[in-house]
MILOMI-885267 format. One record per residue (C-alpha): residue number from 1; residue in three letters; x, y, z. Coordinates in Angstrom, 2 decimals, m for minus. Example, Ala and Ser with C-alpha at 12.3 -4.5 7.8 and 13.67 -1.06 7.14 Angstrom:
<rs>
(1; 'ala'; (12.30; m4.50; 7.80))
(2; 'ser'; (13.67; m1.06; 7.14))
</rs>
This chain:
<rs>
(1; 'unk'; (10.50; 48.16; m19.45))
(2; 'unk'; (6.71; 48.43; m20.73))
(3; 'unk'; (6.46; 44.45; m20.75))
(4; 'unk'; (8.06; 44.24; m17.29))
(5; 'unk'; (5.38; 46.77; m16.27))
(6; 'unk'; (2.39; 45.11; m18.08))
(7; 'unk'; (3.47; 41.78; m16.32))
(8; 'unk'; (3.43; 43.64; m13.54))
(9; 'unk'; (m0.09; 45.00; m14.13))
(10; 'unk'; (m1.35; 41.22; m15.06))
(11; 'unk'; (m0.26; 39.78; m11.96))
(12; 'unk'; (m1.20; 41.97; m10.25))
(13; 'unk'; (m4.79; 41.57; m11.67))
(14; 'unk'; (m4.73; 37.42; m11.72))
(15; 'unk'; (m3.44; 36.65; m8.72))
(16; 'unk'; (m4.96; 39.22; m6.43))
(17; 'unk'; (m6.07; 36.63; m4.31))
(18; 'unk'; (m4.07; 33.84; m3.98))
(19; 'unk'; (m4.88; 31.86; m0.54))
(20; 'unk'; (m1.72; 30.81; 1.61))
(21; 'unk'; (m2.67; 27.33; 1.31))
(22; 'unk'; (m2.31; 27.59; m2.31))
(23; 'unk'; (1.28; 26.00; m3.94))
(24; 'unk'; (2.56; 28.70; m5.99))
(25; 'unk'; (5.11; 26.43; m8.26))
(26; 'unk'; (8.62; 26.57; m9.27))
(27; 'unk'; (10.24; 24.81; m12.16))
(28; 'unk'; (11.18; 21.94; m10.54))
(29; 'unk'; (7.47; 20.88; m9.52))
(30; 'unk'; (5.12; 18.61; m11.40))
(31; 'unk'; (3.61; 19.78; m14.79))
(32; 'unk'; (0.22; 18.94; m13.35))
(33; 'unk'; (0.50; 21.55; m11.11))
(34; 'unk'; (1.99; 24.12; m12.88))
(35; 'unk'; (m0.57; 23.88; m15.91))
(36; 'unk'; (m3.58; 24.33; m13.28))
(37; 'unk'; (m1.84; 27.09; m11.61))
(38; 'unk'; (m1.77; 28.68; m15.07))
(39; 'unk'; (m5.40; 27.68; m15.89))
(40; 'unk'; (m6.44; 28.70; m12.36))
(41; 'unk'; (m5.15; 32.51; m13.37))
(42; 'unk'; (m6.50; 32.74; m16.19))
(43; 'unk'; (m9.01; 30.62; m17.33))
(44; 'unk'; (m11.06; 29.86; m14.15))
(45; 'unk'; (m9.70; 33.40; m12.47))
(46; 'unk'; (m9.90; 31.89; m9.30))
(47; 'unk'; (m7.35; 34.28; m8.01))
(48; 'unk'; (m9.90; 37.16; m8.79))
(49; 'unk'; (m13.39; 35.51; m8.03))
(50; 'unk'; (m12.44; 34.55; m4.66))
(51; 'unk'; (m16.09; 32.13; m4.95))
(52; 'unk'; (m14.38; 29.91; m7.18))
(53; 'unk'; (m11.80; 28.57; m4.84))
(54; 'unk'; (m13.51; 25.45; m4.05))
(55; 'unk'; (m10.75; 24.34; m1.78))
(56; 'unk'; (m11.05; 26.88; 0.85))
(57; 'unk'; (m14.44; 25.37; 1.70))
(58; 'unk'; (m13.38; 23.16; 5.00))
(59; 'unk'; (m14.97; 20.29; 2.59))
(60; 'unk'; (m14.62; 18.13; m0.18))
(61; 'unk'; (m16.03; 15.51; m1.46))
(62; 'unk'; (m15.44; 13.67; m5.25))
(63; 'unk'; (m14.16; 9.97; m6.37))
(64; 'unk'; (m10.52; 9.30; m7.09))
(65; 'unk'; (m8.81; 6.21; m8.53))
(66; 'unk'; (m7.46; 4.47; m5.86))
(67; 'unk'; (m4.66; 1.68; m5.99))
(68; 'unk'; (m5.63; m1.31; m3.93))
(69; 'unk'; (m3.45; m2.39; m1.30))
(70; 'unk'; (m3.94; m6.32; m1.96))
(71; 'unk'; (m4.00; m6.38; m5.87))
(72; 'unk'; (m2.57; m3.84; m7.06))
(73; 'unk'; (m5.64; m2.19; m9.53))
(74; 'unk'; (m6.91; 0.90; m9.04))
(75; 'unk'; (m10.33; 1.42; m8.70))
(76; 'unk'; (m12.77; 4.69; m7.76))
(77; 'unk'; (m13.30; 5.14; m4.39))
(78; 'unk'; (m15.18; 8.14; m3.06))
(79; 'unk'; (m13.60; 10.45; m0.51))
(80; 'unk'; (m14.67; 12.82; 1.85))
(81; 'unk'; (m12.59; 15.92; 3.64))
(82; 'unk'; (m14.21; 17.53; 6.38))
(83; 'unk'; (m12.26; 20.33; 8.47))
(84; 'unk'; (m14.95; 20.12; 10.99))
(85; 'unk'; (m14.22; 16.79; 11.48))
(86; 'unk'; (m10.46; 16.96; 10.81))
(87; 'unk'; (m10.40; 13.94; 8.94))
(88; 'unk'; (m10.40; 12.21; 5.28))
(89; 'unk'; (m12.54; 9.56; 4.66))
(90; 'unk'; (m12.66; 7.07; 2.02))
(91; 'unk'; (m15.19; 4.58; 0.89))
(92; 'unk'; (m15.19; 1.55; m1.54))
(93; 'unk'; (m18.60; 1.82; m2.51))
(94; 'unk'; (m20.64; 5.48; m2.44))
(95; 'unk'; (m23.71; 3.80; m0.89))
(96; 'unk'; (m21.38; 2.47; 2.05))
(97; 'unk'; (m22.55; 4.11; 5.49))
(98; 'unk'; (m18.72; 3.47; 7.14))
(99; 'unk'; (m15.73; 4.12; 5.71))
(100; 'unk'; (m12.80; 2.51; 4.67))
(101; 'unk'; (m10.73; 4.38; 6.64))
(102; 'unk'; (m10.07; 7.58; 8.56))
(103; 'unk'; (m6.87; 9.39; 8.28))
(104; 'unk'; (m6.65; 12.67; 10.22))
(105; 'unk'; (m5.28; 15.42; 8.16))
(106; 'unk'; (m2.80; 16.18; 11.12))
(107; 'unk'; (m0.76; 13.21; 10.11))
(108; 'unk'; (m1.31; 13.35; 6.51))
(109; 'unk'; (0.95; 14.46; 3.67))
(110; 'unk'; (0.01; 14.64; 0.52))
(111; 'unk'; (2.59; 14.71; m2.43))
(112; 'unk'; (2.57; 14.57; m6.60))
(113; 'unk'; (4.17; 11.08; m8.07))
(114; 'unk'; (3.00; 10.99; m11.75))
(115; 'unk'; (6.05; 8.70; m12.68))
(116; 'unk'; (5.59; 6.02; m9.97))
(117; 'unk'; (2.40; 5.43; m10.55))
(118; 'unk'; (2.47; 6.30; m14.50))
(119; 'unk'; (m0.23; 8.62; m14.40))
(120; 'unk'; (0.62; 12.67; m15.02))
(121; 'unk'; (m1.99; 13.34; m12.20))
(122; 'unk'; (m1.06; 11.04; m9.74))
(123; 'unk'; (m0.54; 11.80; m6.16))
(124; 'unk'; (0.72; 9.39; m3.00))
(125; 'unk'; (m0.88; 9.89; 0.46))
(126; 'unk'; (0.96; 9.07; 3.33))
(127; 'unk'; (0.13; 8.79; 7.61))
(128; 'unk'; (1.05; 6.84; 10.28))
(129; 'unk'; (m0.82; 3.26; 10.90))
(130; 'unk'; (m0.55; 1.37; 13.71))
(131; 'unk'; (3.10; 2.81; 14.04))
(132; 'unk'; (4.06; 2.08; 10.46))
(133; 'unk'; (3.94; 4.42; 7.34))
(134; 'unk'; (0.54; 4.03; 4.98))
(135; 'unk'; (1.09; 5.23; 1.43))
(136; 'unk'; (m2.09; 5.39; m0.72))
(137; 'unk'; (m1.64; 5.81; m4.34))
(138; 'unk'; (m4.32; 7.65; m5.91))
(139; 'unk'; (m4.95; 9.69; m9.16))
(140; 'unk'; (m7.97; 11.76; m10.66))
(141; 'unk'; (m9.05; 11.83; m14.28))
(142; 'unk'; (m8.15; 15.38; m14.82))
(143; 'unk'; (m5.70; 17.64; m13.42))
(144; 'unk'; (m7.81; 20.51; m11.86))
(145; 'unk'; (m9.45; 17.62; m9.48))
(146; 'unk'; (m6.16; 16.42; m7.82))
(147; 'unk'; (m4.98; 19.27; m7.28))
(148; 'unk'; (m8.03; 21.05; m5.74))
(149; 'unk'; (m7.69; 17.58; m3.58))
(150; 'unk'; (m4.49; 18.83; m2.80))
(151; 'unk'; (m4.94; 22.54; m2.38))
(152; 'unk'; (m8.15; 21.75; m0.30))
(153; 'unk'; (m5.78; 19.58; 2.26))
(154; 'unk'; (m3.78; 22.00; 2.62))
(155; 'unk'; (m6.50; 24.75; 3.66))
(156; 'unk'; (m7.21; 22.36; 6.45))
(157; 'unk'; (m3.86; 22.23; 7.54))
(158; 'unk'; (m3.59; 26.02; 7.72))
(159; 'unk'; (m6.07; 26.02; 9.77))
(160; 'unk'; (m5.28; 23.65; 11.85))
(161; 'unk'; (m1.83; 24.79; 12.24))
(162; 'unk'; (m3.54; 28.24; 12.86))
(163; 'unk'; (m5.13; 26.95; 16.23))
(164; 'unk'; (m2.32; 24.80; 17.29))
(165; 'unk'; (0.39; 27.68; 16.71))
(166; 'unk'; (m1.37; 30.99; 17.92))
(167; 'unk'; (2.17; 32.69; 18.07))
(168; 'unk'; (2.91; 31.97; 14.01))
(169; 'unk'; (1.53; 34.03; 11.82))
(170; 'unk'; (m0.35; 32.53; 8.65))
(171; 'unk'; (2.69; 32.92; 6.09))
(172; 'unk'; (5.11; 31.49; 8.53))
(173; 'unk'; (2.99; 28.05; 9.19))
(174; 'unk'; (2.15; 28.16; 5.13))
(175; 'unk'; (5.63; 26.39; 4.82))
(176; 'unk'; (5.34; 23.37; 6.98))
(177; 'unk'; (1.35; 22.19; 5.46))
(178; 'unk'; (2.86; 19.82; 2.56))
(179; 'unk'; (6.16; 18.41; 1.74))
(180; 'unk'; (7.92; 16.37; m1.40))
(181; 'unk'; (9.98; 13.92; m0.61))
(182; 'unk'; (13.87; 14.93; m0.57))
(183; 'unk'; (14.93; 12.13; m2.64))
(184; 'unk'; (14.14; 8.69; m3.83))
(185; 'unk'; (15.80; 5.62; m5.73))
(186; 'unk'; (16.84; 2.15; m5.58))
(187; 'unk'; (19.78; 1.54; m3.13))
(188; 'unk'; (21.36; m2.12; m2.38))
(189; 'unk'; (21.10; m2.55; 1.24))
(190; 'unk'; (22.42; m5.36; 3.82))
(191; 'unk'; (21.14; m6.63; 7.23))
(192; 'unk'; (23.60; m6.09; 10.86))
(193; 'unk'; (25.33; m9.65; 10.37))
(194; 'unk'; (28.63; m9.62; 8.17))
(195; 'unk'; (26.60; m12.60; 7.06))
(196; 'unk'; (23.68; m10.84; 5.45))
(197; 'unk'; (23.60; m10.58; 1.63))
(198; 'unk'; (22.34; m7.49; 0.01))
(199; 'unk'; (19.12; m6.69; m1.08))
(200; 'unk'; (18.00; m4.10; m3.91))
(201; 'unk'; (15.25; m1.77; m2.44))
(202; 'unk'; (13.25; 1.20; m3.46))
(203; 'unk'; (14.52; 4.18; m0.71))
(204; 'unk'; (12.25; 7.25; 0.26))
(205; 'unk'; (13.93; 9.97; 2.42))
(206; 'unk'; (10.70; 11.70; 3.55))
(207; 'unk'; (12.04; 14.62; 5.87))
(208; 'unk'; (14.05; 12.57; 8.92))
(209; 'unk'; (12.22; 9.55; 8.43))
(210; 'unk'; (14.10; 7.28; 5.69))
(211; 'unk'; (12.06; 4.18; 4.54))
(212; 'unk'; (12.68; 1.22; 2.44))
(213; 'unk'; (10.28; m1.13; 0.00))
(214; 'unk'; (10.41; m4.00; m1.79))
(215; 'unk'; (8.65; m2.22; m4.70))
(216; 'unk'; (7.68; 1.45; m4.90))
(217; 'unk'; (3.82; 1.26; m4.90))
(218; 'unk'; (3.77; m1.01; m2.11))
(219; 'unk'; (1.57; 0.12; 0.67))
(220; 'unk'; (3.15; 0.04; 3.70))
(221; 'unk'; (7.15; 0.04; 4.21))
(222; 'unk'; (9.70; m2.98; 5.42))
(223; 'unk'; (11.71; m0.76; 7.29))
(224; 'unk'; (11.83; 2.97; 8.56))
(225; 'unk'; (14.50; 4.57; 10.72))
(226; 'unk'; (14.17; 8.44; 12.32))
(227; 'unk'; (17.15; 10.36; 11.32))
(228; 'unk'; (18.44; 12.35; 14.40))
(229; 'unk'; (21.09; 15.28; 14.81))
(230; 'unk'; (24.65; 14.85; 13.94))
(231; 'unk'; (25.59; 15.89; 17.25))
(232; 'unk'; (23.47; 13.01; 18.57))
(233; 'unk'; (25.74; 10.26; 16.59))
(234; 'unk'; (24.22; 10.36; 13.61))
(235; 'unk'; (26.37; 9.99; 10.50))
(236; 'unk'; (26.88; 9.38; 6.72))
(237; 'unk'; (30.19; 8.29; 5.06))
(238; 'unk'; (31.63; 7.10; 2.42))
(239; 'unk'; (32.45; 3.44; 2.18))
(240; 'unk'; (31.86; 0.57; 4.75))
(241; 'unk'; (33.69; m0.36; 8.01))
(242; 'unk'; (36.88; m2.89; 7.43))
(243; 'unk'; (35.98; m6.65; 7.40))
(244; 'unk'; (32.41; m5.86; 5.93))
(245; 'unk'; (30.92; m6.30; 2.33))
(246; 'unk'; (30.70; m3.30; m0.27))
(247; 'unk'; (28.14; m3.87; m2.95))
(248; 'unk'; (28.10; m0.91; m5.64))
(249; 'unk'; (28.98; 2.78; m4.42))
(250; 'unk'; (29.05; 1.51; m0.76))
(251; 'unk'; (28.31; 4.16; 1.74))
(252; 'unk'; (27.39; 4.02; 5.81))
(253; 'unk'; (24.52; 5.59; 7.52))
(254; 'unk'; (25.09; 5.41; 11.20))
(255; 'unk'; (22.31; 5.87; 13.93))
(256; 'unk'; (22.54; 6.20; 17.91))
(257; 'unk'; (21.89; 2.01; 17.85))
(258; 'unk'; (23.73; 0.79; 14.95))
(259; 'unk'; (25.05; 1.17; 11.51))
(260; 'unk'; (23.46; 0.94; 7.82))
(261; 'unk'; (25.67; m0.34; 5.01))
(262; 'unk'; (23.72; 1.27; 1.53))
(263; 'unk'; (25.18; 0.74; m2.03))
(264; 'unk'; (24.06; 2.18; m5.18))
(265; 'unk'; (25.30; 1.82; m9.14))
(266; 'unk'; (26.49; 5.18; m9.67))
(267; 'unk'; (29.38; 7.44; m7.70))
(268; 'unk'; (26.46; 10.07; m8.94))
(269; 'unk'; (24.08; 8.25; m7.29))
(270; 'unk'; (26.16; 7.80; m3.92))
(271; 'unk'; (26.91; 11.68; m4.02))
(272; 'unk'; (23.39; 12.18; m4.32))
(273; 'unk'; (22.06; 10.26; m1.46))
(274; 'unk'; (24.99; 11.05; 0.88))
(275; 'unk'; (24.32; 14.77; 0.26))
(276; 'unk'; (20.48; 14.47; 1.12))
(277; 'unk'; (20.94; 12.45; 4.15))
(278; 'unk'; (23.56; 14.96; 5.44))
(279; 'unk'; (21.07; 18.07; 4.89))
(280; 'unk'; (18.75; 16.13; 7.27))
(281; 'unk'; (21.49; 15.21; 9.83))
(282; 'unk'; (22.92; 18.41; 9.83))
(283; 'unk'; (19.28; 20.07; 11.15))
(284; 'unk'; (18.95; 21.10; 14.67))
(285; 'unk'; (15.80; 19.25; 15.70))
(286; 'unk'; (12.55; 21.02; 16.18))
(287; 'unk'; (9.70; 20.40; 18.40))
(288; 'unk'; (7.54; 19.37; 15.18))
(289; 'unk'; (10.19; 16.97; 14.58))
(290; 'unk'; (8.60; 13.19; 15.19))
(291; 'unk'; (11.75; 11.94; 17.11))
(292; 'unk'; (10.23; 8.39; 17.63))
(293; 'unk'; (12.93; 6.07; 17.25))
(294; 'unk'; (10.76; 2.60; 16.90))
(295; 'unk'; (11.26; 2.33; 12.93))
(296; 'unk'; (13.90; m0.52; 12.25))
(297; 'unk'; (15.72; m1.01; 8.97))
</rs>
């Protein structure tokens, strides 16, 4: 009973002031971020000194390591947030006057991949380019700067959100600044024609929007398709329609314009995947939902 109520008394104490924007986390999420929670407690006490929250600024500006998008080698790049101008910048070389490029922080998410990228602080940006998917792979040489760069996108966000959604209070839009991807994996997959042979690609299910690669750090997608309502004629089952080809675990995704055929090693692996894409099917959509239905797979 006295522990409980000196843990109690210490939380109380070290996280006095912990920002909404700030990613309390579970178990589950990346050890980067839970050892800089930790540190952030109690070795910065940035929960106490409210000064020393460098990400509630509205700015940012530092140099990541950046993965190129033609050959494949990461190299520092310097970028810039500015909630003024609702944007992040990046630029290949510091004394550059125009940047690289300009993502607004609307349409970014930000998200932690140490193991794709092999690097325990590593981190994968994603927006929408010219009506495909950009992922930037990027990772800082210590784990307090990646995830300020994270925590500091997400205090834009808020505030954002804040403007945008006068009727939500601040804990309510908290939830929606961020978000991980629900799963990810290799997955066998075929083209319309009983013709087609099947491919092995790396999968992302990133909220209703389900993408395909030829390999995972590739920069921008082969295919993307907008996963609807169930109600709507979306579907997931097990197996493929009579007459075609199975390869693996088969299993069919099916969308208002046509049907997927998916395959994977593993009856774990099938389970897995059919599961998550159900969850997504099986949500009502909401007006934040992007219900563009231009991706092709």
């Amino acid at each position: 009973m006295m522990e409980e109520v000196g843990n109690m008394k210490a939380k109380a104490k070290y996280e006095m002031y912990v920002p909404l924007c700030y990613r309390r986390p579970c178990d589950t999420d990346p050890d980067v971020l839970k050892e800089q929670f930790i540190r952030a407690k109690y070795e910065r006490e940035e929960f106490i000194h409210v000064d020393r929250q460098t990400y509630t600024s509205g700015s940012m500006e530092g140099f990541l390591w950046k993965r190129g998008k033609e050959d494949g080698r990461f190299q520092q790049r310097k970028f810039v947030l500015s909630e003024s101008e609702g944007t992040l910048k990046y630029y290949v070389k510091e004394s550059h006057k125009e940047p690289k490029a300009t993502i607004q922080v609307s349409d970014l998410n930000m998200t932690f991949c140490p193991k794709k990228i092999g690097n325990p602080n590593g981190a994968q940006l994603t927006y929408v380019k010219d009506g495909s998917t950009r992922n930037i792979f990027v990772y800082s040489t210590n784990g307090s700067a990646i995830v300020d760069w994270y925590m500091a996108i997400r205090y834009v966000k808020l505030n954002q959100l804040l403007v945008a959604y006068p009727g939500m209070s601040e804990l309510e839009l908290s939830q929606f600044l961020t978000r991980d991807f629900l799963k990810e994996g290799w997955m066998f997959k075929t083209g319309p024609r009983a013709s087609d042979s099947y491919k092995w690609r790396w999968f992302t299910l990133d909220d209703r929007k389900l993408m395909y690669l030829e390999e995972p750090l590739d920069p921008y997608p082969k295919g993307e398709v907008f996963l609807g309502y169930h109600a709507d004629g979306f579907a997931v089952k097990k197996g493929v329609p009579p007459g075609m080809k199975e390869q693996g675990y088969g299993f069919t995704l099916r969308t208002r314009d046509r049907i997927y055929l998916l395959g994977v090693q593993k009856e774990e692996d099938r389970e897995e995947w059919m599961k998550a894409l159900q969850s997504v099917i099986d949500r009502p959509l909401t007006p934040q939902d992007n219900t563009s239905e231009f991706f092709r797979l």
